[in-house]
C-alpha positions in Angstrom: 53.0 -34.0 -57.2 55.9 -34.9 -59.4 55.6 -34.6 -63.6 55.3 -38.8 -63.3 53.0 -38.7 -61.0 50.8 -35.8 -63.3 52.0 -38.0 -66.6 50.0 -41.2 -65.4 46.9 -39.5 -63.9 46.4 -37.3 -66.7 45.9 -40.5 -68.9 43.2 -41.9 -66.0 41.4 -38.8 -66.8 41.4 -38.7 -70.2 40.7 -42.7 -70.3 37.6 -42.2 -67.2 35.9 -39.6 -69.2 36.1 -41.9 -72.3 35.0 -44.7 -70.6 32.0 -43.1 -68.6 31.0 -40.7 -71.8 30.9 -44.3 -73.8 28.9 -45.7 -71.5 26.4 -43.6 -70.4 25.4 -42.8 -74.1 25.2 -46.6 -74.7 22.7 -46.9 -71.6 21.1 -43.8 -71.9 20.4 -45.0 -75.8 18.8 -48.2 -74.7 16.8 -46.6 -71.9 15.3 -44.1 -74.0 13.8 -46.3 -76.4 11.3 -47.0 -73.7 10.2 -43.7 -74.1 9.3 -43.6 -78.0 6.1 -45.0 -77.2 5.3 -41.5 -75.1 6.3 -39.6 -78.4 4.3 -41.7 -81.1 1.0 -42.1 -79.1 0.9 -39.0 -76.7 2.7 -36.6 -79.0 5.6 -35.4 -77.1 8.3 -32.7 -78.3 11.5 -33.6 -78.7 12.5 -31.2 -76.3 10.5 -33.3 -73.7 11.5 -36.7 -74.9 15.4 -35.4 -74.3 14.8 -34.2 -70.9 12.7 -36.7 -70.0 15.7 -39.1 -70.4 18.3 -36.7 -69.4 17.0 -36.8 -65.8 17.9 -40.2 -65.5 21.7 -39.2 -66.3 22.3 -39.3 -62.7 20.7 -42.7 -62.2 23.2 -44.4 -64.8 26.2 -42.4 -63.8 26.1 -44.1 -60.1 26.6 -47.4 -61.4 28.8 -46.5 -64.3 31.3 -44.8 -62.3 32.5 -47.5 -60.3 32.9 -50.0 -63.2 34.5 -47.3 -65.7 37.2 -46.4 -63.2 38.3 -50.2 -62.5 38.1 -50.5 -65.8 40.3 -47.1 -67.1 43.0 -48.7 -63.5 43.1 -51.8 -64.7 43.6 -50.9 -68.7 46.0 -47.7 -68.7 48.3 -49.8 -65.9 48.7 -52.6 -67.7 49.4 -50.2 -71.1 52.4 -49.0 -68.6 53.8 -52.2 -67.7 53.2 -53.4 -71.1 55.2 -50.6 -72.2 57.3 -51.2 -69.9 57.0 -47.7 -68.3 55.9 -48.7 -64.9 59.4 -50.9 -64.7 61.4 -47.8 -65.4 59.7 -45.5 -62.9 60.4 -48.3 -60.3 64.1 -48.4 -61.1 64.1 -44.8 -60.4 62.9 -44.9 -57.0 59.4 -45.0 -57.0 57.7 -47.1 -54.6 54.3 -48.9 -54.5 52.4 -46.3 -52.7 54.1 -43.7 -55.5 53.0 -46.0 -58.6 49.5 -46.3 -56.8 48.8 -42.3 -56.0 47.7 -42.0 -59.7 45.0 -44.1 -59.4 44.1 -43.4 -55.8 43.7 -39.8 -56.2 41.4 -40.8 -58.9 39.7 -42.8 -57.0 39.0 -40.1 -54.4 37.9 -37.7 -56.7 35.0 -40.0 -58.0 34.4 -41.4 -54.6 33.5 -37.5 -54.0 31.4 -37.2 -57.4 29.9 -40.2 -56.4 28.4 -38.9 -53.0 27.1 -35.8 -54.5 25.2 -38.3 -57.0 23.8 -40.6 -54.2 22.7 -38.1 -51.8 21.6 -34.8 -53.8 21.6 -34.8 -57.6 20.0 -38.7 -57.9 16.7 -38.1 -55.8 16.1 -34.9 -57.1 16.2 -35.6 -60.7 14.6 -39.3 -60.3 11.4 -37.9 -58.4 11.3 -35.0 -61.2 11.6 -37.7 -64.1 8.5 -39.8 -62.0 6.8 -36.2 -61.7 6.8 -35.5 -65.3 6.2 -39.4 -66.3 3.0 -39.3 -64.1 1.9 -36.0 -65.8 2.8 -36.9 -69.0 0.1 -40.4 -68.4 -2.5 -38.5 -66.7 -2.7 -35.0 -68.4 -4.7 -34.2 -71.1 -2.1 -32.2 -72.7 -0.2 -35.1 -73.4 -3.0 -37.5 -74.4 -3.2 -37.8 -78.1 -6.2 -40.0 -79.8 -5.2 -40.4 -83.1 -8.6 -40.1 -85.5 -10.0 -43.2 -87.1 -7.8 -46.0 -84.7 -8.4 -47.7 -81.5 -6.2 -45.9 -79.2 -5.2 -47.8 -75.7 -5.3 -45.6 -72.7 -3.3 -48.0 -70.1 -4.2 -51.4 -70.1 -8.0 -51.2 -68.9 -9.6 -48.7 -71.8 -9.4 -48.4 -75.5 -10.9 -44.6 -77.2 -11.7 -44.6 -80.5 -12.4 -41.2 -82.2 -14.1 -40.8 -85.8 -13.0 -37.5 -86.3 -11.1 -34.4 -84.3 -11.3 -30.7 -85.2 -8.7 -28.2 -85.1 -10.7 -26.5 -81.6 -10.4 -30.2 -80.1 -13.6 -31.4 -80.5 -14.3 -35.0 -80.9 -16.9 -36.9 -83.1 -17.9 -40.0 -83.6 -17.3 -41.4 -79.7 -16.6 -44.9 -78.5 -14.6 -46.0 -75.4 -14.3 -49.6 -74.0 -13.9 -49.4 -70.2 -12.5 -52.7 -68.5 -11.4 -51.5 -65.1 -14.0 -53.4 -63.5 -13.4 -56.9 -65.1 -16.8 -58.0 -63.8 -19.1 -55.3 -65.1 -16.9 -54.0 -68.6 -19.2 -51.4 -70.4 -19.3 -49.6 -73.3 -19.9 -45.6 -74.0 -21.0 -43.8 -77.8 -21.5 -40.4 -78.4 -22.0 -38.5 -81.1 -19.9 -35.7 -80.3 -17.2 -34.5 -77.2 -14.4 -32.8 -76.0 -11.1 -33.5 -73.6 -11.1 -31.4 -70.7 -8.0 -31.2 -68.0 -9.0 -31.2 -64.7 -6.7 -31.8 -61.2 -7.5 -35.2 -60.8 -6.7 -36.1 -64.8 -8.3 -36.0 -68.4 -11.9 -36.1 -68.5 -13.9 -36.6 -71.7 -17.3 -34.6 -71.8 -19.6 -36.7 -74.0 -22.9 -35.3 -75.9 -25.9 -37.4 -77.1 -24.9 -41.0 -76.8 -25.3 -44.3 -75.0 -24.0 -46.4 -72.5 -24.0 -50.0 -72.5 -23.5 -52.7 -70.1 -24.3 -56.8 -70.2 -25.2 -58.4 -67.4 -22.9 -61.1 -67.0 -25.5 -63.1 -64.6 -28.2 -62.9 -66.8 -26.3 -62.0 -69.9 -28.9 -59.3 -70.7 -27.4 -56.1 -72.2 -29.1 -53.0 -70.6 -28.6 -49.4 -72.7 -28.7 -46.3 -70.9 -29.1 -43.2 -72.8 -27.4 -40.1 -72.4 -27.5 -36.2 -73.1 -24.0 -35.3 -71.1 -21.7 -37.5 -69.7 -18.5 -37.1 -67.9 -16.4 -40.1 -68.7 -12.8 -40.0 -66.3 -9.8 -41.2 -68.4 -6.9 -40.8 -65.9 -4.8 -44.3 -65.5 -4.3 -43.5 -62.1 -6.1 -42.0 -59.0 -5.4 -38.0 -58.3 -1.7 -36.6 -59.0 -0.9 -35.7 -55.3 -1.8 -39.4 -54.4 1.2 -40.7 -56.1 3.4 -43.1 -53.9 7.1 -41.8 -54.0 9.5 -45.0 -54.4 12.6 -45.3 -51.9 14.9 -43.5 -54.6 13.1 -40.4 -54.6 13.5 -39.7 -50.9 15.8 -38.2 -49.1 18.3 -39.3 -47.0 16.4 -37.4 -44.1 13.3 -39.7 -45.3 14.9 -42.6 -45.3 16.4 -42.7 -42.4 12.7 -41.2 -40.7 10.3 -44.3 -41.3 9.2 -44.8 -37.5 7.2 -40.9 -38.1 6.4 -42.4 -41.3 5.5 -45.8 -41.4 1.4 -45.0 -41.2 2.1 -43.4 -45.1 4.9 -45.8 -46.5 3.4 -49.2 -45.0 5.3 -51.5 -42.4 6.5 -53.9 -45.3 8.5 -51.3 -47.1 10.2 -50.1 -43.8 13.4 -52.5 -44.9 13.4 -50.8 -48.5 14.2 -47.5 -47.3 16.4 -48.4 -44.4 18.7 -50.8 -47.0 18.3 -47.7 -49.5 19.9 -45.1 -46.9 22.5 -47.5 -46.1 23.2 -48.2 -49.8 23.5 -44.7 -50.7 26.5 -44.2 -47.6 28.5 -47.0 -48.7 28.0 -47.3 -52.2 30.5 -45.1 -53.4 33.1 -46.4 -51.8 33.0 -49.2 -54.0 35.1 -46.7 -56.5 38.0 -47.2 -53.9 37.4 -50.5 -53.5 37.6 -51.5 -56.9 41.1 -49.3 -57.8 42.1 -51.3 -54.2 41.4 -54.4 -56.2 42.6 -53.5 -59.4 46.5 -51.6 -58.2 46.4 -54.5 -56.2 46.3 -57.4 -58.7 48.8 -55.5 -61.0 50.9 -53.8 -59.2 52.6 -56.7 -57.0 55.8 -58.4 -58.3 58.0 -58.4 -60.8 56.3 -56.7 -64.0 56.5 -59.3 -66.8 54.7 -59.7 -70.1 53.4 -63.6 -69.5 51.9 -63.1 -66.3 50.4 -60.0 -66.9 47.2 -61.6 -68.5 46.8 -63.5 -65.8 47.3 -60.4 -63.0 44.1 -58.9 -65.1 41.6 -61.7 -65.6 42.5 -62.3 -61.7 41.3 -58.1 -60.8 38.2 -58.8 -63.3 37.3 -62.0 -61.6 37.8 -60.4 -58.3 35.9 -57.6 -59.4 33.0 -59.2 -60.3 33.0 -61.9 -57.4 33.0 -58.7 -55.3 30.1 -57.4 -57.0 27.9 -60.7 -56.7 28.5 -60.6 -53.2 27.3 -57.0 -52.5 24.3 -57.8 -54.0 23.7 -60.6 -52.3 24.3 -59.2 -48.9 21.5 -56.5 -50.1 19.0 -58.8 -50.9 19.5 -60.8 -47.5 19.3 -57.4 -45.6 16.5 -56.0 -46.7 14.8 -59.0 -45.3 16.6 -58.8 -42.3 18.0 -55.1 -40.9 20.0 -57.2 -38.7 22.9 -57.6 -41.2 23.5 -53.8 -42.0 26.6 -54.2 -40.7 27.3 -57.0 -43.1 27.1 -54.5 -46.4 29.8 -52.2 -44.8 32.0 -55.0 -44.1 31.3 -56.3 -47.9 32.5 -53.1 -49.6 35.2 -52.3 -47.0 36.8 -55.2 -45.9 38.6 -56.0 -49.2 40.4 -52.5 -49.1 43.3 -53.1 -46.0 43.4 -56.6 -47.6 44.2 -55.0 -51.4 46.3 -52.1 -49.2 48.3 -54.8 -47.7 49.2 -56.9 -51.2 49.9 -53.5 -52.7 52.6 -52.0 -50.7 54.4 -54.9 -50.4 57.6 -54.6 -51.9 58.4 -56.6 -54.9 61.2 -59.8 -54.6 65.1 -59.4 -55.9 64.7 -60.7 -59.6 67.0 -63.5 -59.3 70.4 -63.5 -60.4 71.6 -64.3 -63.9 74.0 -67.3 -63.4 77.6 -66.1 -64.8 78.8 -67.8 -67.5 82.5 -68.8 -68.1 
């Protein structure tokens, strides 16, 4: 690798973890507001709140990566020709392939990064973020009823809680329980406790009531109470929950015939488009340097076409990208076109390979004057 070469790649790096620290704080920002609500009303840490969202790092940095590096290409080459560096390392000697390696072994590298994101780090982390998400909704620990306000558990049952003591008791009881849309009821008590158990928060009521109206006769029936156990988890037991296609493996994926009596026969085409997605994926890094090196680096450098050289490798960037998502809708309705997402991230790259090494034309000649 020649001092050139190392001159122009350095400044990808430099400009790639720029771009991809930029955005990923941006995201990560917006994404973690959805999480202030856990802190306000169930009383997380900090600590928790931060890695809580940093365990969906890996889940932003997969689709970051390919769009930061056509975007660092596409910027620091046109900075060259604009400074009309690019033309001087061409008179030199330097052909297309030469004025290309930069960015391709770039490329390479994140197309590397990329795969250990798809196929290790992102499943791990984004079934550990669910993990904790579930506990944090169905734990006691993490349940805070603030005294003296109507505190919604979920969307079915609202607590409300007079008073709390320092040793966690409750006084002054009253849930709403609307689970059941056809018989809501309603539960007092003069005094309780929050208990954790494996299958979620309980709430061990003393000396109260529970009431019910009939909605057939509309006839409100009281039942009273000495001890009752009241259930306040959202959802059913912890080990129950279902584990989306992004937690699994590649392994699991790729295994749904052993598995179909656990993940259902309509989400068969989820994981099979997921494992394919995760193979091909990051190869759209290449593909998108391809398109960028491709768009810039053919012809003669020149400052008024050089506009036009980028909005054409944006446009074509983002054409590309409509497509790909397209072709994943259709074949997760039908496997049959599996082949069709390869050919959708691969085919443009001997196209963009082609346009790229082509040599540029003989300026033409000045015309001598007399």
């Amino acid at each position: 690798m020649n001092s050139l070469t190392r001159y122009v790649l350095r400044q990808l790096l430099v400009g790639m973890i720029l771009v991809t620290t930029g955005l990923t704080c941006i995201i990560w920002l917006t994404q973690s507001l959805r999480f202030v609500e856990m802190i306000v009303n169930r009383g997380l840490s900090a600590g928790t709140f931060f890695y809580l969202s940093g365990l969906l790092l890996p889940n932003f940095l997969i689709v970051i990566l390919p769009i930061a590096l056509f975007t660092v290409v596409v910027f620091i080459y046109a900075k060259l020709i604009t400074d009309r560096e690019l033309v001087v390392m061409r008179a030199t000697g330097f052909s297309q392939f030469a004025l290309a390696k930069p960015a391709l072994i770039l490329a390479v590298i994140t197309v590397l990064l990329s795969y250990t994101l798809h196929l290790k780090l992102v499943p791990e982390s984004y079934r550990a973020f669910r993990d904790l998400q579930w506990d944090i909704r169905n734990s006691v620990s993490h349940v805070l009823l603030k005294e003296g306000e109507f505190n919604n558990v979920g969307k079915t049952t609202t607590v409300y809680v007079r008073a709390r003591t320092p040793d966690g008791q409750l006084h002054g009881i009253l849930v709403h329980d609307t689970r059941d849309k056809t018989k809501p009821f309603t539960l007092m008590a003069d005094r309780g406790a929050m208990i954790d158990t494996p299958t979620g928060p309980r709430v061990v009521m003393f000396k109260g009531n529970r009431q019910e109206v009939d909605t057939a006769t509309n006839k409100l029936s009281i039942l009273y109470f000495d001890r009752w156990v009241y259930n306040l988890a959202i959802g059913g037991p912890q080990g129950a929950r279902w584990r989306e296609p992004r937690e699994r493996t590649l392994d699991e994926l790729f295994d749904t015939r052993n598995q179909i009596h656990l993940i259902g026969a309509q989400n068969v085409g989820k994981f099979i488009v997921e494992a394919h997605r995760r193979l091909i994926a990051p190869m759209l890094c290449l593909t998108f340097t391809m398109i960028g090196l491709s768009c810039l680096l053919t012809g003669n450098f020149g400052r008024r076409t050089q506009t036009a050289r980028v909005l054409a490798a944006v446009g074509s960037m983002v054409m590309l990208q409509a497509i790909i998502l397209g072709v994943e809708n259709m074949t997760a309705k039908n496997l049959d076109l599996i082949p069709l997402l390869y050919a959708a991230v691969l085919a443009p790259m001997p196209l963009c390979w082609l346009v790229m090494v082509k040599p540029p034309s003989a300026a033409p000649a000045m015309p001598k004057t007399a």
